[in-house]
C-alpha positions, 0 to 999 in steps of 0.5 A: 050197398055203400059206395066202399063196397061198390068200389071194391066190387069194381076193382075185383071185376065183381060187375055181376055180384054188382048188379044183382046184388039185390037179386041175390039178397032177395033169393036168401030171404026167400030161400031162407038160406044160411051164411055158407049156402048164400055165398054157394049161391053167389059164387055159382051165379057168378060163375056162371055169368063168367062162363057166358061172357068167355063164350061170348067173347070167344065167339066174337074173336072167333071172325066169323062172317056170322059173328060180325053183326053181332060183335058191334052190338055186344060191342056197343052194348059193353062201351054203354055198360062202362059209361054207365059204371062211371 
């Protein structure tokens, strides 16, 4: 992947597509699957790493006594994803 891909990634908050880029790629080799059915493939993986992440943060903000452990290392484990992208 070149660096203007990846930085157009970036700017659509695209990180998922981002990191498994290679996995994605290899599934279609794999799977043999045609142009339309490799971006139905992506758009679903990509949903769904949404739908964790919303969950995710919904819990978080939710300030549950139980959630509060949690929130520092999602928390933490985010700050180092973003130190990691730059």
């Amino acid at each position: 992947m070149n660096d203007e891909l990846i930085k157009m990634l970036k700017y659509l908050h695209l990180g998922g597509l981002l990191e498994n880029w290679d996995t994605y790629l290899e599934a279609a080799r794999k799977g043999n699957f045609s142009h339309v059915r490799l971006l139905q493939h992506i758009i679903e993986q990509e949903y769904k790493i949404k739908k964790e992440n919303s969950r995710r943060l919904r819990i978080l903000r939710s300030k549950t006594p139980e959630t509060e452990v949690s929130h520092k290392s999602i928390t933490s484990r985010c700050a180092v994803a973003r130190l990691q992208e730059n």
